[in-house]
C-alpha positions as CSV (number, residue, x, y, z in Angstrom):
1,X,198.0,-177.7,-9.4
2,X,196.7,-178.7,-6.1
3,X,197.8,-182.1,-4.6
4,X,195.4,-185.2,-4.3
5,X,195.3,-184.9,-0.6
6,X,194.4,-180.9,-1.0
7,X,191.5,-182.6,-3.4
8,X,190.2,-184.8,-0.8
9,X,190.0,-182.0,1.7
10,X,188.8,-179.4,-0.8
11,X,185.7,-182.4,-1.8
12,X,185.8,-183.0,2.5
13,X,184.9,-179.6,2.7
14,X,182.4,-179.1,0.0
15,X,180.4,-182.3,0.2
16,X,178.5,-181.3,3.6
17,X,177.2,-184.3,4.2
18,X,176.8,-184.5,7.9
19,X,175.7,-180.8,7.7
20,X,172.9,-182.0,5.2
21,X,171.3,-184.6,6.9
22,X,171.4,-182.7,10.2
23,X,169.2,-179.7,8.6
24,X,165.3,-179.6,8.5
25,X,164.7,-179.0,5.0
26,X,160.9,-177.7,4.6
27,X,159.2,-176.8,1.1
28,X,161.6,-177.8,-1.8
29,X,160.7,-174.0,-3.8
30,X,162.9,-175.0,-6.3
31,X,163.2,-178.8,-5.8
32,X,166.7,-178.3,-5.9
33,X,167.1,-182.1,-3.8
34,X,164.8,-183.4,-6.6
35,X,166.8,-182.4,-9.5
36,X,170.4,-184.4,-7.3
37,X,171.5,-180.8,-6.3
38,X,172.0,-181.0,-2.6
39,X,175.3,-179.3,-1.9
40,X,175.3,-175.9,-1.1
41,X,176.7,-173.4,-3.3
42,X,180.4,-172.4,-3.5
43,X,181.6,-169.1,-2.9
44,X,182.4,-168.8,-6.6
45,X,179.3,-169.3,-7.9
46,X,177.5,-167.3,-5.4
47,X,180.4,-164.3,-6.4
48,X,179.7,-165.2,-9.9
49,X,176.3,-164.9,-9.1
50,X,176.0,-161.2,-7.6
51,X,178.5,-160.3,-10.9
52,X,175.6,-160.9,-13.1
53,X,173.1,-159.0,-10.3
54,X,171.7,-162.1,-9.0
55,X,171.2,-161.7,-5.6
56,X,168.4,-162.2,-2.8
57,X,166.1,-159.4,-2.7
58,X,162.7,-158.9,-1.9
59,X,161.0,-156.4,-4.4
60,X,158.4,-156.1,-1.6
61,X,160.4,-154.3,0.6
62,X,161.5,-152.1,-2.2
63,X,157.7,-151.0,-2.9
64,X,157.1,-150.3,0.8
65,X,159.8,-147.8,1.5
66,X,158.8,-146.3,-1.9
67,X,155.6,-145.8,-0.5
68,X,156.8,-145.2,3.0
69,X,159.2,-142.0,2.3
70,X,157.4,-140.3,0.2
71,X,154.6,-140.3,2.3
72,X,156.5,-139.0,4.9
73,X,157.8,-136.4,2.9
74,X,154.6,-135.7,1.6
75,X,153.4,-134.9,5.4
76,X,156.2,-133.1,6.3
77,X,156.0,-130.8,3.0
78,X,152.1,-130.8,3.1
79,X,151.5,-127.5,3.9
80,X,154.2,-125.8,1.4
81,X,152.8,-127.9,-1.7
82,X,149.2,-126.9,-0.6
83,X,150.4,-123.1,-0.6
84,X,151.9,-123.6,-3.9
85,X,149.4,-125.4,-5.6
86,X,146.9,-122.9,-4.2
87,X,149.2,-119.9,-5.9
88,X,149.3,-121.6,-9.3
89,X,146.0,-122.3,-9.6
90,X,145.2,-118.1,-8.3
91,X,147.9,-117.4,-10.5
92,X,146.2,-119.1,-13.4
93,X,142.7,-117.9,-13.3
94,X,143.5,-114.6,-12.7
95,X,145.1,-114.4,-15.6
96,X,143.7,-116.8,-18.5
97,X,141.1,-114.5,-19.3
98,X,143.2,-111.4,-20.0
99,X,146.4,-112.8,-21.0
100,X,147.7,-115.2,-23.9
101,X,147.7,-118.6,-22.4
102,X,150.2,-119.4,-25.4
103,X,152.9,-117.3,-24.3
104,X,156.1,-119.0,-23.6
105,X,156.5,-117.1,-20.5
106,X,153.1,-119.6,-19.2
107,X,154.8,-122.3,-20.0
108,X,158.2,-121.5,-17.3
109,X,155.7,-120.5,-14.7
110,X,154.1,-124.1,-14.8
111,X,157.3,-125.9,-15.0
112,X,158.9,-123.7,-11.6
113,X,155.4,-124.3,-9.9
114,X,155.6,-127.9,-11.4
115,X,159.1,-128.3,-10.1
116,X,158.3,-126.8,-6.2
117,X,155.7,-129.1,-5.7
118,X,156.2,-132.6,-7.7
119,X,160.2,-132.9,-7.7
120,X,160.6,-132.9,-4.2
121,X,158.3,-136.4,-3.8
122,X,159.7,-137.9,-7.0
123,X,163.4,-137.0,-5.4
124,X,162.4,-139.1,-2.4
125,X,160.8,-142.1,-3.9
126,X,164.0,-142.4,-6.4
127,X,166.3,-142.4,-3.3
128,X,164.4,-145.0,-1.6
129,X,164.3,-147.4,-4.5
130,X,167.9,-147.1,-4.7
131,X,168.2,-147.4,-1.0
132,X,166.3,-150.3,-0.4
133,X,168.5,-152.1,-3.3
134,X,172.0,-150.9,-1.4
135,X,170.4,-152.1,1.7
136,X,169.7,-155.7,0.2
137,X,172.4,-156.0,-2.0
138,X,175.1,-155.6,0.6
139,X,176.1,-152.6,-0.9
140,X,176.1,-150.8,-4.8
141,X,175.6,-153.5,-7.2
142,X,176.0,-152.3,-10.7
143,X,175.7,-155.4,-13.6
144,X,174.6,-155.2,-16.9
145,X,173.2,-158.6,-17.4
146,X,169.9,-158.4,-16.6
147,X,169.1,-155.5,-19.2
148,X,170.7,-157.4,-21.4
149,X,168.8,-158.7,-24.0
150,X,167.8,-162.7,-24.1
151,X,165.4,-164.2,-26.4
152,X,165.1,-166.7,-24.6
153,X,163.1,-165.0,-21.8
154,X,160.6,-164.0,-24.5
155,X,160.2,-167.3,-26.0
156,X,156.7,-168.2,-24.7
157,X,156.4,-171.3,-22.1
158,X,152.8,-170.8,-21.5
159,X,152.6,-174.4,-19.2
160,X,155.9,-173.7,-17.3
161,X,153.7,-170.2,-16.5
162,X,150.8,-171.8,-15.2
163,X,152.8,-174.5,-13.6
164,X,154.8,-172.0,-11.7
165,X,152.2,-168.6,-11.2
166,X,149.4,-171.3,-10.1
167,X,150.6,-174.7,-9.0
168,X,154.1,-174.2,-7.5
169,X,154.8,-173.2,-3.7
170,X,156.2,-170.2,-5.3
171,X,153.1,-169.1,-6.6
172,X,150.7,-170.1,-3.8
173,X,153.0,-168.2,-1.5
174,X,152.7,-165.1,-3.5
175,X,148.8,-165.0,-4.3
176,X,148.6,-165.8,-0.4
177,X,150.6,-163.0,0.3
178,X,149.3,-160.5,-2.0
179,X,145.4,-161.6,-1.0
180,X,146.7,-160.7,2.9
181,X,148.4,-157.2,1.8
182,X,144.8,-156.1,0.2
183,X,143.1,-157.4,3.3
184,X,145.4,-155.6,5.6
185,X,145.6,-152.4,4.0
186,X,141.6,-152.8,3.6
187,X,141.1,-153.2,7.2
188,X,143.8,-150.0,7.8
189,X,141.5,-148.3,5.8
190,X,138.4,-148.7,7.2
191,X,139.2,-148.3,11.1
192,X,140.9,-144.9,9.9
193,X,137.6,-144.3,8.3
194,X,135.4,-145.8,10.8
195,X,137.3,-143.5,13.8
196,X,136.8,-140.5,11.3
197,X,132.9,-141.1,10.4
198,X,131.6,-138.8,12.5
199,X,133.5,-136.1,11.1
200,X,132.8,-136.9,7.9
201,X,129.1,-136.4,8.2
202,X,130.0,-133.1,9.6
203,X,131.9,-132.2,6.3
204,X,128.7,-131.8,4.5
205,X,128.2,-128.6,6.5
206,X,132.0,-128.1,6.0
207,X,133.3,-125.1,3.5
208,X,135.3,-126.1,0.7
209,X,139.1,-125.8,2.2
210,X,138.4,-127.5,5.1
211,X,137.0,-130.6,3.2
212,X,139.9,-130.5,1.2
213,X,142.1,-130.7,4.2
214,X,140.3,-133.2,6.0
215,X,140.6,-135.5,3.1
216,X,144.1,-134.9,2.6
217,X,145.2,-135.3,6.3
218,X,142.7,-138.9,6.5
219,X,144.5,-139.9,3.2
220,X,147.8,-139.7,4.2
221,X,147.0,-141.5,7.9
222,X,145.5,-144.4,6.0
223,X,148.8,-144.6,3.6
224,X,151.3,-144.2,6.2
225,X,149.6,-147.3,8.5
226,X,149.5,-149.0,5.4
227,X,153.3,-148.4,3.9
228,X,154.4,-149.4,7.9
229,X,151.8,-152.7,7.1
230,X,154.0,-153.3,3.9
231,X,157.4,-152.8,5.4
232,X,156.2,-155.2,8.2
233,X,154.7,-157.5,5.9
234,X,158.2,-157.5,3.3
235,X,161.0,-158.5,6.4
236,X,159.4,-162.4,6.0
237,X,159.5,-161.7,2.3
238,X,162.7,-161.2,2.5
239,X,163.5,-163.9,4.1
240,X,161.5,-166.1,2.1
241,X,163.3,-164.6,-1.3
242,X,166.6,-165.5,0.5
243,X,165.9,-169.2,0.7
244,X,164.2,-169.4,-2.4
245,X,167.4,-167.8,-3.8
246,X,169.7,-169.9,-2.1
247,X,167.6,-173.1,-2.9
248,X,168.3,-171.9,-6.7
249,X,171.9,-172.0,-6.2
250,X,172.7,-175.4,-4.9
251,X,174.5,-177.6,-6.7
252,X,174.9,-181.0,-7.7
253,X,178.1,-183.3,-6.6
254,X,179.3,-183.4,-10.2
255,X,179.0,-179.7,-10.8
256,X,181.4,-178.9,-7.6
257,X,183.5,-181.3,-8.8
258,X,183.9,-179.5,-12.8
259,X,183.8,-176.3,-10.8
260,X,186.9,-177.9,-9.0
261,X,188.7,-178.8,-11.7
262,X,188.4,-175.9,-13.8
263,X,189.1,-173.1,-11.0
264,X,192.2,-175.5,-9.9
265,X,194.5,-172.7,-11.6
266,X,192.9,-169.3,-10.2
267,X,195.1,-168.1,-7.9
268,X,191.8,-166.7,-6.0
269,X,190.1,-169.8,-6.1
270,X,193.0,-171.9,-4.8
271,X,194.4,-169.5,-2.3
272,X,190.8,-169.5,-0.8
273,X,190.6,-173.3,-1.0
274,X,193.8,-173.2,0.8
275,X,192.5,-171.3,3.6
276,X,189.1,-173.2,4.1
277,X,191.3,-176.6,4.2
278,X,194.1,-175.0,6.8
279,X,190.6,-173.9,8.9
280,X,189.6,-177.7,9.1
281,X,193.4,-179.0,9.8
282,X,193.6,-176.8,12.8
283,X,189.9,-178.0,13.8
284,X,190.8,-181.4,13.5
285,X,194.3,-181.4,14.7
286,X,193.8,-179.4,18.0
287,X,192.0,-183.2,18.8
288,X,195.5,-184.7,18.5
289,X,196.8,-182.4,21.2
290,X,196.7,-184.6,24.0
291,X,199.1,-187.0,21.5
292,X,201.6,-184.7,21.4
293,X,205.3,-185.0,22.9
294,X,206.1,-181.4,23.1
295,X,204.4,-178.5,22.9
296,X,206.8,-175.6,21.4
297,X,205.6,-171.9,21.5
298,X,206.4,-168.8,21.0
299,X,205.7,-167.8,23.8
300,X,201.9,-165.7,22.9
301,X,201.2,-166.1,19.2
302,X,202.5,-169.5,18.0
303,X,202.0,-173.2,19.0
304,X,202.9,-176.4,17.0
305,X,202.6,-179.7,18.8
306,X,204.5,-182.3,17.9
307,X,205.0,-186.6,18.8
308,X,207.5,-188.5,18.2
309,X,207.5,-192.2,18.0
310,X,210.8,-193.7,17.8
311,X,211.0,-197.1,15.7
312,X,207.7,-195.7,14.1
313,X,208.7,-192.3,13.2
314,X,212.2,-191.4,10.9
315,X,211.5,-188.0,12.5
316,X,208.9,-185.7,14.9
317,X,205.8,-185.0,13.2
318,X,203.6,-182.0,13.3
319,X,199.9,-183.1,14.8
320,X,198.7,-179.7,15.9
321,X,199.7,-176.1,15.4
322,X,197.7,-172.5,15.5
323,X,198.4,-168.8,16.3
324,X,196.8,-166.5,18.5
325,X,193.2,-168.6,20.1
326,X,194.2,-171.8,18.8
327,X,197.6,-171.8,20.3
328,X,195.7,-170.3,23.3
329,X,194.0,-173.7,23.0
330,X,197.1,-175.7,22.5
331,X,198.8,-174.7,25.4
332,X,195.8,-175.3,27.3
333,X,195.1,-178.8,26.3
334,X,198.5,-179.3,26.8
335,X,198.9,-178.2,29.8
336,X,195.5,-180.7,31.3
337,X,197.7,-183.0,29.8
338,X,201.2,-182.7,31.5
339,X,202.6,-182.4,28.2
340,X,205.9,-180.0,28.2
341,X,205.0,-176.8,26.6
342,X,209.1,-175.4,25.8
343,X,209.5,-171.5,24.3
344,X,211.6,-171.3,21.7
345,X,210.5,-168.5,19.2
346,X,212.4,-168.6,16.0
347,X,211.8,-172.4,16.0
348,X,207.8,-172.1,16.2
349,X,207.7,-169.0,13.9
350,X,209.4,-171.3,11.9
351,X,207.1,-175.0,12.5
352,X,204.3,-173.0,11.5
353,X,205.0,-171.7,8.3
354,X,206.9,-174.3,7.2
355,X,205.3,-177.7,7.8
356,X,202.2,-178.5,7.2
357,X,199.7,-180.7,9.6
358,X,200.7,-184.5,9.6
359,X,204.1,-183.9,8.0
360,X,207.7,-184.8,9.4
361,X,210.0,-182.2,10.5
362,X,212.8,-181.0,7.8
363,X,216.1,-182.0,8.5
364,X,217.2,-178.1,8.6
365,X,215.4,-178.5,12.4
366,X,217.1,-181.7,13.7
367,X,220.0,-179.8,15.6
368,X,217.4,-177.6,17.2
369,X,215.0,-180.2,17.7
370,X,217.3,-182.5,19.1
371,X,218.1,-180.2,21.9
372,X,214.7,-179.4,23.0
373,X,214.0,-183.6,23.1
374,X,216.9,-183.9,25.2
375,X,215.9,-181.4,27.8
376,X,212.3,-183.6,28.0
377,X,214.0,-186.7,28.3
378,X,215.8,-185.0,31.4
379,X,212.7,-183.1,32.8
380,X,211.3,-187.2,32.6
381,X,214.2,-188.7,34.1
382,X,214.3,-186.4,37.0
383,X,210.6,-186.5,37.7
384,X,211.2,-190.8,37.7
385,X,213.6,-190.0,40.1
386,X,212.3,-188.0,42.4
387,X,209.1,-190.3,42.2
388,X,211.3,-193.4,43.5
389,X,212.8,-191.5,46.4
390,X,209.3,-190.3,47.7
């Protein structure tokens, strides 16, 4: 079990307050503040969270690189499905009159003809759904939960519908945004067409093939502007379906606090709790720096600051400590501060991992202690000294 004063910190850490009132809060999507949850979500429940495939994705972006690769491909391949498609169909009319359109053999023909041409574009636009969801997700997500089946989902709610599809800021946003996709990929499509006209007209005169290419090649320019449109238009989707998703995931005070209590004995949960509280000790103790007796280092990776107040004190007490930048840090503040910075490397190896932020030094380091505070007290008295005779 954690101790009371790792439960004040943990709450310290979780409750956010100044951190809340200092952020602009726009539209409520889910009126998460309205329902009393205004703490942002743990790290559990947003784990637990991507475990059941939960996570912020915009299915708009997803649709656009659908659109997008295949389209590409399509270009790219254009001329090699046209030759093929142009072979089957010889193939078939040569033949239909003179051979058995029933013969099994008919039926393998279409399928490798079927195969040259189609499978390439499906290939593409399967590998670009799944890596629009790896892009999004972070990484492969793989979670059965939301194939599995709920009856719940099914139950019909038709007023919470209409309340959300029509009324919510939810559903605005989305009718506003699908209303400016169709007028955007309108507008694509007629200045492609209105830059073509004139050659259109001229297609009249046109034989049959080059009509047929004309089309093709105007086609594909209008969808390729337009999947570009939709990949441009999805980023603030995105963005929007990460708020929206993070708005659904805040919490109330009371549900941190049961989340609290019943993670208290995962050894995940509490080693990260751990962590997060040691993260705000050394943030608020590198302010007690300038407090500090004695500064002992390492000499590089290790600094524990410590003050002694005799009467007060049974013992010296650790104020500040750090490795690596924050010791940096230390021995910085320390140093604007004309407080004595002493090396003694097993000693702050040992400081460190062994007593805690605001505690009293073991009795184990009295001996060595003891003969650091004694070299101080003679650095003091000689700098007295030579102060008088100046």
């Amino acid at each position: 079990m954690i101790s009371g004063k790792s439960s004040i910190l943990y709450q310290r850490y979780f409750s956010q307050e100044e951190l809340l009132l200092n952020k602009t809060i726009g539209l409520q999507w889910f009126a998460a503040e309205d329902e009393g949850r205004t703490e942002d979500p743990t790290e559990y429940k947003i784990r637990k969270a991507r475990e059941e495939g939960r996570v912020a994705k915009s299915q708009d972006l997803n649709a656009a690189m659908v659109v997008l690769l295949p389209v590409i491909t399509l270009i790219i391949m254009g001329p090699y499905i046209f030759k093929s498609l142009m072979q089957v169909i010889s193939f078939f009319f040569e033949r239909c009159t003179t051979e058995d359109v029933l013969n099994g053999a008919w039926f393998g023909i279409f399928v490798s003809y079927f195969f040259r041409t189609v499978f390439p574009i499906t290939a593409v636009a399967l590998i670009s759904g799944v890596l629009g969801n790896i892009i999004q997700n972070r990484g492969f997500l793989f979670s059965t939960k939301p194939i599995t089946p709920d009856f719940k989902r099914i139950t019909p709610n038709f007023a919470r519908f209409f309340k959300r599809a029509l009324f919510s800021a939810e559903g605005l946003f989305n009718l506003a945004k699908s209303l400016f996709k169709v007028v955007i990929i309108g507008f694509i499509g007629y200045l492609v067409i209105k830059n073509n006209i004139t050659k259109m007209i001229a297609l009249l005169q046109s034989d049959f093939t080059n009509s047929i290419i004309f089309i093709a090649k105007t086609a594909a320019q209008i969808l390729v502007y337009a999947s570009i449109a939709l990949v441009l238009l999805s980023i603030p989707d995105y963005f929007f379906q990460k708020r929206q998703f993070s708005e659904s995931l805040k919490m109330s005070k009371t549900e941190v606090t049961d989340e609290y209590k019943e993670l208290e004995g995962d050894p995940m949960v509490k080693a990260q709790i751990n962590r997060q509280m040691q993260a705000i000790l050394q943030k608020t103790g590198i302010k007690n720096v300038p407090d500090a007796d004695v500064v002992i280092t390492n000499p590089t990776h290790y600094a524990v600051a410590l003050q002694w107040k005799q009467g007060l004190m049974p013992a010296p007490m650790v104020i500040s400590k750090g490795v690596d930048a924050t010791a940096q840090n230390i021995k910085r503040i320390a140093k604007e501060n004309n407080i004595p910075t002493i090396e003694n490397v097993p000693l702050a190896r040992a400081l460190y991992a062994n007593v805690d932020l605001g505690q009293i030094i073991p009795s184990e380091y009295y001996q060595s202690l003891s003969i650091i505070f004694l070299k101080i007290y003679s650095m003091k008295e000689k700098e007295m000294l030579r102060k008088r005779w100046r």
